[in-house]
Backbone of each chain as ProteinMPNN parsed JSONL, in Angstrom:
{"seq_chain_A": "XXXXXXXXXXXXXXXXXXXXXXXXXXXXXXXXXXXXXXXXXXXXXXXXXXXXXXXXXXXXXXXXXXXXXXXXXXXXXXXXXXXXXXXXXXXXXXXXXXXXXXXXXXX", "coords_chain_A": {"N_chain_A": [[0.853, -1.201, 0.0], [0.081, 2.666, -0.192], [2.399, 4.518, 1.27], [0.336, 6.056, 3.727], [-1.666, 8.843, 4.576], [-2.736, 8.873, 7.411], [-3.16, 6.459, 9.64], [-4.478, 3.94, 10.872], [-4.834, 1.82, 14.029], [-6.574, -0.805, 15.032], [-6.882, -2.551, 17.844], [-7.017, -6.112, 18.331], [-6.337, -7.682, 20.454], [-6.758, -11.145, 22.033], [-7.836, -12.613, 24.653], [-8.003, -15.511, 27.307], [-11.275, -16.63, 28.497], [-12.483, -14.768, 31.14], [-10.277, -13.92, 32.26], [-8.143, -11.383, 33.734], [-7.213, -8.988, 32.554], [-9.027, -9.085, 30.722], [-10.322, -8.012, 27.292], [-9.884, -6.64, 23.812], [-11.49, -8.03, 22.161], [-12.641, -9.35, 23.517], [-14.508, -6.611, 24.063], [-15.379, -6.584, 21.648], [-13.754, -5.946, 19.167], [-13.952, -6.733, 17.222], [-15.761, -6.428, 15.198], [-15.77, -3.04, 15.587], [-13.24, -3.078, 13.77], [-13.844, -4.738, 11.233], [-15.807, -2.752, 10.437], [-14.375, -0.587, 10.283], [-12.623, -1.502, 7.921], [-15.016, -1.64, 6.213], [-15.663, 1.266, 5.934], [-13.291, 1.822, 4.48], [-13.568, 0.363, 2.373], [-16.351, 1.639, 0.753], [-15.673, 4.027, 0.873], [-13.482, 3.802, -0.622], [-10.613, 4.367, -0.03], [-8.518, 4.069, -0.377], [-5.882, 5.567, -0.861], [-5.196, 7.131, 0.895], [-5.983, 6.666, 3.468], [-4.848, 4.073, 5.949], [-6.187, 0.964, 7.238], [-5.182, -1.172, 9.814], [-5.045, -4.242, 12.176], [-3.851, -5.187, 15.616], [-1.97, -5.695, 18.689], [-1.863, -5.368, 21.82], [-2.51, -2.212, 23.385], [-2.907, -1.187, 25.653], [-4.414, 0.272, 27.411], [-6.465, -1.742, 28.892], [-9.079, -2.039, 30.0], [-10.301, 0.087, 29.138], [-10.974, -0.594, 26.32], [-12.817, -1.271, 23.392], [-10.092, -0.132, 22.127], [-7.949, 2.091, 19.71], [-5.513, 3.404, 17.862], [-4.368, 6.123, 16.147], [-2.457, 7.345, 14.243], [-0.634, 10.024, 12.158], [-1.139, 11.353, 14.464], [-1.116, 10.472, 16.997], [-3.694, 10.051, 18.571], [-5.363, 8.286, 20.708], [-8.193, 6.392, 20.662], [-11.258, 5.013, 22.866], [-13.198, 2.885, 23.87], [-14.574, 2.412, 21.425], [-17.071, 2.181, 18.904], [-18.839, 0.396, 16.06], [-20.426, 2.169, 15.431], [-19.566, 4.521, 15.505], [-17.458, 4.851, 14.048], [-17.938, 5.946, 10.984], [-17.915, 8.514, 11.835], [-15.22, 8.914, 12.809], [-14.032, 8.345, 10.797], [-15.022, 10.596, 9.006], [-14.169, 13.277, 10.584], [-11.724, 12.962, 11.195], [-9.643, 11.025, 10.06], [-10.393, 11.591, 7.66], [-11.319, 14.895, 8.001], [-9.133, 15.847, 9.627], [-9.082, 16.27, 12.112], [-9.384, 15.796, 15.626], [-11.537, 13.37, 17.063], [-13.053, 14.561, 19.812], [-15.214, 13.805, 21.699], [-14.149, 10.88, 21.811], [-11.664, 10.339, 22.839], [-9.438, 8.913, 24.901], [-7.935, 9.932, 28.066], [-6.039, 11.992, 29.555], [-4.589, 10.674, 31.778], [-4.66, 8.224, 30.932], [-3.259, 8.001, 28.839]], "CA_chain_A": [[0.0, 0.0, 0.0], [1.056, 3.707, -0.065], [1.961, 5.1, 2.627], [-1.334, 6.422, 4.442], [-1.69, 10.107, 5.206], [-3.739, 8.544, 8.46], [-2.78, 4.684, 9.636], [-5.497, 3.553, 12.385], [-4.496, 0.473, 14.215], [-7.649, -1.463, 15.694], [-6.311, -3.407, 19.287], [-8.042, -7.126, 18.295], [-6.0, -8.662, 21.432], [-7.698, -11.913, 22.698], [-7.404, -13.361, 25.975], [-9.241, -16.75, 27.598], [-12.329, -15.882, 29.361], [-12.119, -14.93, 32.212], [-8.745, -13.489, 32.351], [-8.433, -10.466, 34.283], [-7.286, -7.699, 32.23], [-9.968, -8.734, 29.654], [-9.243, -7.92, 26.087], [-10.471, -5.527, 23.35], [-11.914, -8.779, 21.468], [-14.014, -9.642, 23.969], [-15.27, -6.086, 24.01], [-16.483, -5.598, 20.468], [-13.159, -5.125, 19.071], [-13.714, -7.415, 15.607], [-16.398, -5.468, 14.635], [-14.927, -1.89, 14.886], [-12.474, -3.604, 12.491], [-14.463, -4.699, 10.321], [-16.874, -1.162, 10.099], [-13.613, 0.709, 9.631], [-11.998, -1.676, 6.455], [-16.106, -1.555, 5.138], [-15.998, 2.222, 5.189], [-12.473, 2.413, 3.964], [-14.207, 0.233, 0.879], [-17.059, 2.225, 1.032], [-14.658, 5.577, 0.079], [-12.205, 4.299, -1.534], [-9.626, 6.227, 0.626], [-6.857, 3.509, 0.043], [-4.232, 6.182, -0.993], [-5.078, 8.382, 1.744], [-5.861, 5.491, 5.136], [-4.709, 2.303, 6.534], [-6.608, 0.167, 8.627], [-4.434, -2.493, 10.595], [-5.385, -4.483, 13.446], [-2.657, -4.91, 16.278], [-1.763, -6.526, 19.297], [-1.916, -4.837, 22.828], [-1.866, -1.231, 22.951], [-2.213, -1.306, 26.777], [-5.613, 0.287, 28.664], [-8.015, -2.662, 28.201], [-9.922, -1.761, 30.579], [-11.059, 1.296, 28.411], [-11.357, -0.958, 25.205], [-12.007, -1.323, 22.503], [-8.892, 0.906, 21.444], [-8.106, 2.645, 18.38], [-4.726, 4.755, 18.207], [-4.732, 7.036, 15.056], [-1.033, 8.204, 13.47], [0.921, 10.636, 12.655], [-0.93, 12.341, 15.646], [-1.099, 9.117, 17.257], [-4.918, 9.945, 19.146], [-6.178, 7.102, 21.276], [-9.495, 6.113, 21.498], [-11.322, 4.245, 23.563], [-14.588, 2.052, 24.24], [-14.932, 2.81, 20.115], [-18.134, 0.875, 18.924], [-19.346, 0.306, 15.158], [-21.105, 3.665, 14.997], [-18.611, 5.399, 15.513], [-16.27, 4.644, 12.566], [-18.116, 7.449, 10.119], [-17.872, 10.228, 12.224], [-13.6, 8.782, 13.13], [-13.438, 8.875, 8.841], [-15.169, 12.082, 8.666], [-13.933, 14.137, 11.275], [-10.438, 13.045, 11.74], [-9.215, 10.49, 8.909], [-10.851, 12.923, 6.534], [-11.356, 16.276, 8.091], [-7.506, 16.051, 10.635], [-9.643, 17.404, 13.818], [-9.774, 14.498, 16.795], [-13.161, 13.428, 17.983], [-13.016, 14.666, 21.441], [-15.617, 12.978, 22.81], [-13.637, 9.292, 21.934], [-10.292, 10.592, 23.419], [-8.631, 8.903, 26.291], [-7.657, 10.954, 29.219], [-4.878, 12.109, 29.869], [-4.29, 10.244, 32.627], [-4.24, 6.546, 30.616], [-2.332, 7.744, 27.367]], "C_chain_A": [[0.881, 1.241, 0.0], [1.357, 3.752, 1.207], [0.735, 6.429, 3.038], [-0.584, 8.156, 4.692], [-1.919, 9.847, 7.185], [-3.412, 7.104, 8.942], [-3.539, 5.136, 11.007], [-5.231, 2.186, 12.732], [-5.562, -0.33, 15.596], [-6.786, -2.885, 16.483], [-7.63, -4.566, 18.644], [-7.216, -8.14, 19.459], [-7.304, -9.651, 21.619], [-6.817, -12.139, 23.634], [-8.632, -14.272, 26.671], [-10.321, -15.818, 28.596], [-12.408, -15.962, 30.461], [-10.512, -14.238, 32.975], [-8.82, -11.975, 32.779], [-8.56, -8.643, 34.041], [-8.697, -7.633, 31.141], [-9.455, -8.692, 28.233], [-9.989, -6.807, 25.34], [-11.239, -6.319, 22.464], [-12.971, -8.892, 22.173], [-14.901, -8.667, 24.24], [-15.572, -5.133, 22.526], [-15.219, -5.517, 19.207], [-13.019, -5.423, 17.125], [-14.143, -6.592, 14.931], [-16.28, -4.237, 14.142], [-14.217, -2.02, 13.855], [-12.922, -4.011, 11.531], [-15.326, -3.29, 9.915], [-15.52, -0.375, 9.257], [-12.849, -0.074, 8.343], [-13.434, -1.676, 5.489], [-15.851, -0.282, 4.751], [-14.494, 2.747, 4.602], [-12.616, 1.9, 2.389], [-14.981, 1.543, 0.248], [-16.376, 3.755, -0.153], [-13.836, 5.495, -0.451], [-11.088, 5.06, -1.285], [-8.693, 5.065, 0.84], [-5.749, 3.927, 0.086], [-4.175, 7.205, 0.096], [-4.463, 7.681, 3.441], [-5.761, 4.308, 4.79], [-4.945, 2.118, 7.509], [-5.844, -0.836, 8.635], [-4.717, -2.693, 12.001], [-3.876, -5.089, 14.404], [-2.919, -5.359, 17.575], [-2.05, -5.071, 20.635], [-1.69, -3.302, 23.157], [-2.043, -0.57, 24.823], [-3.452, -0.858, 27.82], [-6.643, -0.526, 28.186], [-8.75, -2.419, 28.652], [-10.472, -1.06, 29.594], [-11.426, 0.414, 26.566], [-12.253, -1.154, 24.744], [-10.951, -0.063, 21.792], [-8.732, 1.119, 20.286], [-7.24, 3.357, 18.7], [-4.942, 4.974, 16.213], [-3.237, 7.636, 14.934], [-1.256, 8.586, 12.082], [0.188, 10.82, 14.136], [-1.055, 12.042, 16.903], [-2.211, 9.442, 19.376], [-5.364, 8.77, 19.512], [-7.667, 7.413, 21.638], [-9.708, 5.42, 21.859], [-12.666, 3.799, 23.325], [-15.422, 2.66, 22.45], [-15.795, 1.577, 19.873], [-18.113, 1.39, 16.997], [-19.42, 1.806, 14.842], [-20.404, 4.411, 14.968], [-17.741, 5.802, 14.361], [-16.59, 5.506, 11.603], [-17.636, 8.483, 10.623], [-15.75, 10.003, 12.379], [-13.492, 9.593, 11.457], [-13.765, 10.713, 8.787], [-14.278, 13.478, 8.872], [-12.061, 14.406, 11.136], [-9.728, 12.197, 10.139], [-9.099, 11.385, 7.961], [-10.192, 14.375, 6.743], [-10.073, 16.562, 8.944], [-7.731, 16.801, 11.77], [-9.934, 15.572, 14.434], [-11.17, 14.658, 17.134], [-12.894, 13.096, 19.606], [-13.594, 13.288, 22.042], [-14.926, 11.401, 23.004], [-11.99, 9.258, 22.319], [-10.003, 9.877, 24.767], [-8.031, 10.059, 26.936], [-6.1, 10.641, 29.261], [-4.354, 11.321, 30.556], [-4.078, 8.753, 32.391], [-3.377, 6.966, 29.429], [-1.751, 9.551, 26.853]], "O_chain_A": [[2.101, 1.158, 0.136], [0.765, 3.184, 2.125], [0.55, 7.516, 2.49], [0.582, 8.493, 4.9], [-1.352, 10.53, 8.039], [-3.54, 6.469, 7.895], [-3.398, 6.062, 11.806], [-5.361, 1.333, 11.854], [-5.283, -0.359, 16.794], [-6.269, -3.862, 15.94], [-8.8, -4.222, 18.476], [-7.441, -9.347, 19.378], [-8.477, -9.308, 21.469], [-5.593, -12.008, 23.66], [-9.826, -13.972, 26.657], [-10.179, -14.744, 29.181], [-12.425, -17.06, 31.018], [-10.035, -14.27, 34.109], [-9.61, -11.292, 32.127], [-9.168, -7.698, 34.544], [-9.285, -6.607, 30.801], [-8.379, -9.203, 27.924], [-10.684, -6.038, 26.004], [-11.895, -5.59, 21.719], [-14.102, -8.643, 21.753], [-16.015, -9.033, 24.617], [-15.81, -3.952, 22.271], [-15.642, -5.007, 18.17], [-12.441, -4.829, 16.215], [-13.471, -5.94, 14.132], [-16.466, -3.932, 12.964], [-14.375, -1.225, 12.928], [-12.29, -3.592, 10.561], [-15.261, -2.995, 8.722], [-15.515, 0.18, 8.159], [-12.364, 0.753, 7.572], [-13.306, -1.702, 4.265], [-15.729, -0.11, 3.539], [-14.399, 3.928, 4.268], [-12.145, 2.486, 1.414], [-14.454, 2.325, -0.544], [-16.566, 4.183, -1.291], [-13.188, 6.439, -0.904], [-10.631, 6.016, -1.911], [-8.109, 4.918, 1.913], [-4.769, 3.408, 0.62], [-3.254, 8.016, 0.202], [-3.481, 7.854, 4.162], [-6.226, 3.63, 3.874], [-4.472, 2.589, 8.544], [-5.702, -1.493, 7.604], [-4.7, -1.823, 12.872], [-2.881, -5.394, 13.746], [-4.119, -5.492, 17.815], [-2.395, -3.946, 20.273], [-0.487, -3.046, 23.217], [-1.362, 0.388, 25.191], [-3.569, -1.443, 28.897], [-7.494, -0.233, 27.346], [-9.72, -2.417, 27.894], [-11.343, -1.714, 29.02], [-12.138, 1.009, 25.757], [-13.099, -1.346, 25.618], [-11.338, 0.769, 20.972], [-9.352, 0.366, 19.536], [-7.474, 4.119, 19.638], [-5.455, 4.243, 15.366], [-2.979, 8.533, 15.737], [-1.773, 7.961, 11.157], [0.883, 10.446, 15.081], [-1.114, 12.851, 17.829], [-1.872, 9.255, 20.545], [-5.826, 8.077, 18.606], [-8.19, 8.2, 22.426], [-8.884, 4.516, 21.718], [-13.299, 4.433, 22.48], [-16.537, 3.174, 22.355], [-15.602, 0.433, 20.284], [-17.56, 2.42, 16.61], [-18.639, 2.465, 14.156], [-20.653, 5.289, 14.143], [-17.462, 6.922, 13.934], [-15.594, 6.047, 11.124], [-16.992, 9.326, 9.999], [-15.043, 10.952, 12.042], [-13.126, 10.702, 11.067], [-13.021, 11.677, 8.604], [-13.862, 14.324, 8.081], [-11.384, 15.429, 11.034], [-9.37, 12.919, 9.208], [-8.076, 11.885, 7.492], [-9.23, 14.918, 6.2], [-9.884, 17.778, 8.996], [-7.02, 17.645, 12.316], [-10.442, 14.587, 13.899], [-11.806, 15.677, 17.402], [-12.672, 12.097, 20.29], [-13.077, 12.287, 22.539], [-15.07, 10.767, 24.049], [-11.249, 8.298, 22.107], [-10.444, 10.44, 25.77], [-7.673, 11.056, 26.309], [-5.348, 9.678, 29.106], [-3.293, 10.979, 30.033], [-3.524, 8.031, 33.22], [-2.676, 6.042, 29.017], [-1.068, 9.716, 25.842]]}, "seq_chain_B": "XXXXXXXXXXXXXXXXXXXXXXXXXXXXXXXXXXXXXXXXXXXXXXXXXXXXXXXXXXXXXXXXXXXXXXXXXXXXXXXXXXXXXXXXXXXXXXXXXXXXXXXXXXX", "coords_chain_B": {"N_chain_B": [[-0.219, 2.019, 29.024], [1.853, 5.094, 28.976], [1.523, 7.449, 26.799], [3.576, 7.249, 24.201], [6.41, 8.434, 23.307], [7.54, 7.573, 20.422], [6.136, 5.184, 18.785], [6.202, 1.726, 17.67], [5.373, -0.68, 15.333], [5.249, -3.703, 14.752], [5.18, -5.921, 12.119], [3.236, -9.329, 12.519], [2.168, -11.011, 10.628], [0.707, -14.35, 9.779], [0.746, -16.731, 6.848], [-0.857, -19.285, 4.985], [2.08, -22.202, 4.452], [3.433, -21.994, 1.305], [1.47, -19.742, 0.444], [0.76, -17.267, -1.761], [1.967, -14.814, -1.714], [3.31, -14.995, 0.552], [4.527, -14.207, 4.266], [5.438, -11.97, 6.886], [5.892, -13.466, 8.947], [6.759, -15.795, 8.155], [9.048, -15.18, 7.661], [10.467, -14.427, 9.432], [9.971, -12.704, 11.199], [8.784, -12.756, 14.294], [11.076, -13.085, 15.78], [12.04, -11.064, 15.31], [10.515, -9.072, 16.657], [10.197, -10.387, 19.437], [13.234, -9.303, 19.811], [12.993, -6.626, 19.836], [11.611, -6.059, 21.841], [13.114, -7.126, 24.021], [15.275, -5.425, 23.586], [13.844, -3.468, 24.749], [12.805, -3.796, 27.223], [15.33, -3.814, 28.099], [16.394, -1.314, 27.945], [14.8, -0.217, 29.53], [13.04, 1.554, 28.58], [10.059, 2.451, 28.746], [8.678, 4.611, 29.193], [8.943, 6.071, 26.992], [8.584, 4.375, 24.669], [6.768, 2.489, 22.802], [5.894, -1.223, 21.713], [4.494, -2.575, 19.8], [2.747, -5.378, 18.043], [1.773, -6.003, 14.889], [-1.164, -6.357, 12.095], [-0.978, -7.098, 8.744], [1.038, -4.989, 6.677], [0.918, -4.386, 4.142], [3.465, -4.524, 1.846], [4.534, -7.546, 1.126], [6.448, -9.254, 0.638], [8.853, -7.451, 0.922], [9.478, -7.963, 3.531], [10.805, -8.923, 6.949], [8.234, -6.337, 8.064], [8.309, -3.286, 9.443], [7.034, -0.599, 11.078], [7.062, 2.789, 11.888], [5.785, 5.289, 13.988], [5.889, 8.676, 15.15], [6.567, 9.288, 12.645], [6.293, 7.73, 10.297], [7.677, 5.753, 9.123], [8.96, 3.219, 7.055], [10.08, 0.437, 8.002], [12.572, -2.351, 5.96], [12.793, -5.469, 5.358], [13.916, -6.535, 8.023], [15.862, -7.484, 10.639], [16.794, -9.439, 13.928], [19.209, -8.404, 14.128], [19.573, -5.921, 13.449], [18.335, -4.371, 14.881], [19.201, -2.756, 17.799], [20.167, -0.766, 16.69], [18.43, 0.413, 15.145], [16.589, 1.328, 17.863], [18.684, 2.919, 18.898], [19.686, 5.224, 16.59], [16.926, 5.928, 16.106], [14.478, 5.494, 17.538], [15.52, 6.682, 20.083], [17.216, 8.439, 19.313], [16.089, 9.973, 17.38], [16.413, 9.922, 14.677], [15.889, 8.598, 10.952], [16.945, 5.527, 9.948], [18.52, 4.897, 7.15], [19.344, 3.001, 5.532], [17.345, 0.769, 5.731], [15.301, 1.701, 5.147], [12.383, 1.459, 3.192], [11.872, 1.905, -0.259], [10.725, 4.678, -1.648], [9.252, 4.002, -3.824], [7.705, 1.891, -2.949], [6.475, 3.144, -0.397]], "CA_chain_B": [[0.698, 2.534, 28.602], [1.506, 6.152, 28.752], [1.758, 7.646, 25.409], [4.961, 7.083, 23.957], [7.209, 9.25, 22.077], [7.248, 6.624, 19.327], [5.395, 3.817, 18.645], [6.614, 0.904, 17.004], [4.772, -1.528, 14.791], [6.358, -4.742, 13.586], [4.191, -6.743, 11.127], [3.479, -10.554, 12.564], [1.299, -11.478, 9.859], [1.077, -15.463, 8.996], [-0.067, -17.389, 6.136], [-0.415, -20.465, 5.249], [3.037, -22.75, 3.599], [2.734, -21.924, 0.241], [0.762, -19.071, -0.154], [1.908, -16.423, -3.023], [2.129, -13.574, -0.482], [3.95, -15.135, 1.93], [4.181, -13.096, 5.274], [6.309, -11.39, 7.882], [6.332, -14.268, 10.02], [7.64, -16.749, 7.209], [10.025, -14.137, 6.752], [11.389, -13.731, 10.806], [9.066, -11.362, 12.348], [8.529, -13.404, 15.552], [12.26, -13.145, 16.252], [12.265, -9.469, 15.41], [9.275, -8.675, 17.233], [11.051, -10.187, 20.549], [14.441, -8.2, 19.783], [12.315, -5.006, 19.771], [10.581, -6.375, 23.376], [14.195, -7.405, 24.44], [15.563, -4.119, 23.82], [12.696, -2.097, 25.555], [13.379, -4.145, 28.634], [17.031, -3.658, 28.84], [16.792, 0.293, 28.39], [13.233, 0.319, 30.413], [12.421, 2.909, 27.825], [8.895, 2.068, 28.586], [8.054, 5.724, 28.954], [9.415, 6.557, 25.505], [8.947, 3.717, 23.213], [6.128, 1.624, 22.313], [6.44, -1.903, 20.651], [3.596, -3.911, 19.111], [2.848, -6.265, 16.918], [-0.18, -6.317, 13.927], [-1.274, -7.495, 10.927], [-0.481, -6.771, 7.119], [1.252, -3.775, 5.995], [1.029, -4.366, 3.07], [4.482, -4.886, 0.852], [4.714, -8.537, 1.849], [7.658, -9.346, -0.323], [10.131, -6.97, 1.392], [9.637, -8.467, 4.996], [10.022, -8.384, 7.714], [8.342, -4.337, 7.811], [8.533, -2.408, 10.679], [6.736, 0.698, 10.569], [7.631, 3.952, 13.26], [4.924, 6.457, 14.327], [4.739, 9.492, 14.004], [7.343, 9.87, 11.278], [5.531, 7.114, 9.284], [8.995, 5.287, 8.257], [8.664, 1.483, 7.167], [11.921, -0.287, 7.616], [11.863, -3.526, 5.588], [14.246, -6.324, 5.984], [14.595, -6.109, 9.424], [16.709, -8.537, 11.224], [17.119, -9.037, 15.025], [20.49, -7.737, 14.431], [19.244, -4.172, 13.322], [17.142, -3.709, 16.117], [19.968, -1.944, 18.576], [20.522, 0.421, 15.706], [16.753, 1.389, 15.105], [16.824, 1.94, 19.092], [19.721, 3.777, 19.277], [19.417, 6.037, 15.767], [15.499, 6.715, 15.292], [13.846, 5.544, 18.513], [15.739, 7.665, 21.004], [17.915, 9.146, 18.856], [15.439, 10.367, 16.101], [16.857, 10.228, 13.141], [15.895, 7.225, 10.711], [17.741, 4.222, 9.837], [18.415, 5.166, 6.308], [19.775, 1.715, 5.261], [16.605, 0.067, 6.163], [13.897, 2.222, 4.725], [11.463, 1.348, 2.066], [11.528, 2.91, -1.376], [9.563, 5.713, -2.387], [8.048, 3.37, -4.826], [6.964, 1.475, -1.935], [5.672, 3.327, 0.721]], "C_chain_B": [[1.076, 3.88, 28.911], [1.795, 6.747, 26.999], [3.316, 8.094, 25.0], [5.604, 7.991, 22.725], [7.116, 8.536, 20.435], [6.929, 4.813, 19.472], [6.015, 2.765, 17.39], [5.785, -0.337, 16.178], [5.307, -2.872, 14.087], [5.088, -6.045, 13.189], [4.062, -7.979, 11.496], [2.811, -11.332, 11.875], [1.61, -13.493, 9.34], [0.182, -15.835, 7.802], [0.243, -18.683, 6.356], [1.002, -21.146, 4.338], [2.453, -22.612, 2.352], [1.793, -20.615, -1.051], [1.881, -17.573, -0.947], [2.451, -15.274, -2.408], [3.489, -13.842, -0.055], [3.817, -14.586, 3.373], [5.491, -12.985, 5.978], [6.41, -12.507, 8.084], [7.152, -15.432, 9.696], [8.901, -16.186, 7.007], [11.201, -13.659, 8.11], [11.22, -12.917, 11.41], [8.89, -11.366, 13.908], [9.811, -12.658, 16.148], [12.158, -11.605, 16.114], [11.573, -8.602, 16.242], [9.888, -8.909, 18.728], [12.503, -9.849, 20.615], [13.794, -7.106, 20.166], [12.286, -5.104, 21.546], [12.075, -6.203, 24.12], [14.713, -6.288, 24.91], [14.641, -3.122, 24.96], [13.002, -2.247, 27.126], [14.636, -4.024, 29.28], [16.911, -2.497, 28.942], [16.137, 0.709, 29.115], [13.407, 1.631, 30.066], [11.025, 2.551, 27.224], [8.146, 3.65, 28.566], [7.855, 6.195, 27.685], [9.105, 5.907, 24.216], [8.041, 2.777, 23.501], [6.126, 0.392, 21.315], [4.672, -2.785, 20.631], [3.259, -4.422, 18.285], [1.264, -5.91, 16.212], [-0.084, -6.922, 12.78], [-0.407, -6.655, 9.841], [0.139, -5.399, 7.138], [1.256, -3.475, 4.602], [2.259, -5.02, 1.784], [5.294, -6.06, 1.661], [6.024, -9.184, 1.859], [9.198, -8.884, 0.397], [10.415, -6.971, 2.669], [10.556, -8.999, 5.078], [9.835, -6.742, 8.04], [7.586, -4.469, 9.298], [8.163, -0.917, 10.272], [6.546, 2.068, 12.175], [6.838, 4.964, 13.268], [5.759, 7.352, 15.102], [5.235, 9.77, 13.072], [6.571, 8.602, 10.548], [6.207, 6.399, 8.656], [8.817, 4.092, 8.456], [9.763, 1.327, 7.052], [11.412, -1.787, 6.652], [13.227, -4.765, 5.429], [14.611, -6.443, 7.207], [14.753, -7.695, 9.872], [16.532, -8.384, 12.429], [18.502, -8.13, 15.18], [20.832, -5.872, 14.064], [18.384, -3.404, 14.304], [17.674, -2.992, 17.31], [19.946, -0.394, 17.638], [19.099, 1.431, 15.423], [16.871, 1.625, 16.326], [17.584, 3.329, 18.911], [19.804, 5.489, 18.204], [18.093, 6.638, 15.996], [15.018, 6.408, 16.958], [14.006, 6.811, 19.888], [16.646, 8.46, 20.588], [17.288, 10.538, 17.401], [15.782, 11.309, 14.558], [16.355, 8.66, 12.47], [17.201, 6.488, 10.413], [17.781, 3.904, 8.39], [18.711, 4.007, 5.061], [18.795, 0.681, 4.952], [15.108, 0.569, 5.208], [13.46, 1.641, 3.372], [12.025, 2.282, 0.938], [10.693, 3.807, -1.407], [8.343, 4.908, -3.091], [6.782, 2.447, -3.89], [5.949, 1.709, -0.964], [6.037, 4.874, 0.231]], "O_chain_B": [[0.04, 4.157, 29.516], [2.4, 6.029, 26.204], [3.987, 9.037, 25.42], [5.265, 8.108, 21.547], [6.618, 9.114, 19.469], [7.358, 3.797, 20.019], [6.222, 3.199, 16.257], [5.637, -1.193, 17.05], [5.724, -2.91, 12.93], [4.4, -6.773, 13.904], [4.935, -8.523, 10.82], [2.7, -12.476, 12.315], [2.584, -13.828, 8.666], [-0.954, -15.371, 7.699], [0.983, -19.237, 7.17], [1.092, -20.522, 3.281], [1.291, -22.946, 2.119], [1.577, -20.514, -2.259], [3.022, -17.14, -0.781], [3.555, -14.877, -2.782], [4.505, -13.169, -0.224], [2.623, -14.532, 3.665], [6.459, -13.711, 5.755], [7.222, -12.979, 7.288], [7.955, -15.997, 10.439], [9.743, -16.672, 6.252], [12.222, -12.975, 8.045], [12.018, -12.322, 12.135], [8.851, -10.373, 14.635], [9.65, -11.717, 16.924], [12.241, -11.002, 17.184], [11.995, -7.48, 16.522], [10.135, -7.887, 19.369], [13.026, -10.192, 21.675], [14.328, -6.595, 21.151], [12.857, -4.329, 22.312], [12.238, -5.185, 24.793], [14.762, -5.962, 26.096], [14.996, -2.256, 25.76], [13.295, -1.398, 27.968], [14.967, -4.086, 30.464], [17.258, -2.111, 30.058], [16.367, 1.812, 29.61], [13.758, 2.583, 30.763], [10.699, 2.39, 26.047], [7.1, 3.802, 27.934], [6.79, 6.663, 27.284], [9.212, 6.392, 23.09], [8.324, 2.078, 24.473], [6.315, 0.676, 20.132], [4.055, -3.407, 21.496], [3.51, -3.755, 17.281], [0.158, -5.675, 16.699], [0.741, -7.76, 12.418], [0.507, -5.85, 10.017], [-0.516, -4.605, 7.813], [1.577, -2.411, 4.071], [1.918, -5.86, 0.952], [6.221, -5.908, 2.457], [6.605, -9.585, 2.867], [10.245, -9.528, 0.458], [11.314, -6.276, 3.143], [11.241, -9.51, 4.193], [10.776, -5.972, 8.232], [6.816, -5.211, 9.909], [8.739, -0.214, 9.441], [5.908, 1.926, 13.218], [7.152, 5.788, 12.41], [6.493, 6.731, 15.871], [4.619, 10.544, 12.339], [5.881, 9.334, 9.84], [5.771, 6.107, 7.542], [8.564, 3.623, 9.566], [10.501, 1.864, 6.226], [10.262, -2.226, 6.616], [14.443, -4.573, 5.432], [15.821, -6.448, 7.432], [14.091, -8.696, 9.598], [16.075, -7.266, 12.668], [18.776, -7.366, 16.106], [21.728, -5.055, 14.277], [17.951, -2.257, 14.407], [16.791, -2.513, 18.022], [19.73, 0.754, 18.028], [18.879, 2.641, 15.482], [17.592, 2.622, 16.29], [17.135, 4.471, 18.817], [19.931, 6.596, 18.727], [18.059, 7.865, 16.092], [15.309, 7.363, 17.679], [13.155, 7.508, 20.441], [17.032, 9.306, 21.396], [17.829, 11.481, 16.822], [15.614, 12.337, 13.903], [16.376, 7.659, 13.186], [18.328, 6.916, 10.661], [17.243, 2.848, 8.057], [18.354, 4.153, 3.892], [19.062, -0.208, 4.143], [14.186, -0.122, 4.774], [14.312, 1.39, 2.52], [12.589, 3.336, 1.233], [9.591, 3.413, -1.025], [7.119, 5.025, -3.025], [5.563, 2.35, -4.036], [4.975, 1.019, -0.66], [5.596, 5.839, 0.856]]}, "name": "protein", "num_of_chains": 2, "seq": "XXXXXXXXXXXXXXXXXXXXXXXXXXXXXXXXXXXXXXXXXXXXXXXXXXXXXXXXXXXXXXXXXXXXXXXXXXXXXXXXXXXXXXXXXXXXXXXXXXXXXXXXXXXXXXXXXXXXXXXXXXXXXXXXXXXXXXXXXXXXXXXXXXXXXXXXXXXXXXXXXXXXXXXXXXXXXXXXXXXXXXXXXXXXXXXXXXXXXXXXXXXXXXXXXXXXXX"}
């Protein structure tokens, strides 16, 4: 691929059930991944973003995760629905969606 | 985590024997992937430097790729034995690893 203006890397950690930190699989995290390579079909924005899914990126608790480079924005507890307004706002338009920001205080 | 000066990505993608692709991991990603880990733990430059693993990057061929947020630089070929040098040059030194990088045509 080119290289991306935008590279989003969707946390699909698993871990057995039951396991204490949890994971970002067992909360949802396939799905986000899938929404965000439909709407990168969808637009056709292969020379612009790359979606890649990725191994541990470290607050599970707050998952499902989503960091976002160059400006490398974490989000958090990102669901399905979400994934237009990520493309729109930020992929697209290069403004963070506040409201799906981790705190300062985890990243 | 806290958010790390640079983030590290190293490709662990498998296929199966055979397939036309190939992947990182056919290619020595595993091993490169714990060099990276190795390193992080000896300098406990856990504040500074993020390492994790994901899927595809795409240019399967010129594995194993290693790709460095927020400069956006894919190394490709990477060995365990280049992995002091990416540390030491680009990670905490930030400059790339000019030896290593992708083509233009590439990325």
């Amino acid at each position: 691929m080119p290289r991306p203006a935008r590279h989003v890397f969707v946390c699909t950690q698993q871990r057995p059930p039951g396991h204490p930190r949890g994971s970002c699989a067992a909360q949802g995290s396939t799905a986000v991944l899938q929404a965000f390579w439909g709407e990168l079909q969808k637009r056709q924005a292969y020379e612009a973003v790359a979606i890649t899914y990725s191994g541990c990126l470290g607050p599970c608790d707050g998952g499902p995760n989503v960091v976002v480079y160059p400006e490398g924005t974490l989000y958090q507890r990102v669901t399905p629905a979400d994934v237009n307004e990520i493309f729109d706002t930020h992929l697209i338009g290069g403004q963070e969606v506040e409201r799906l920001k981790a705190s300062g205080a985890t990243w």
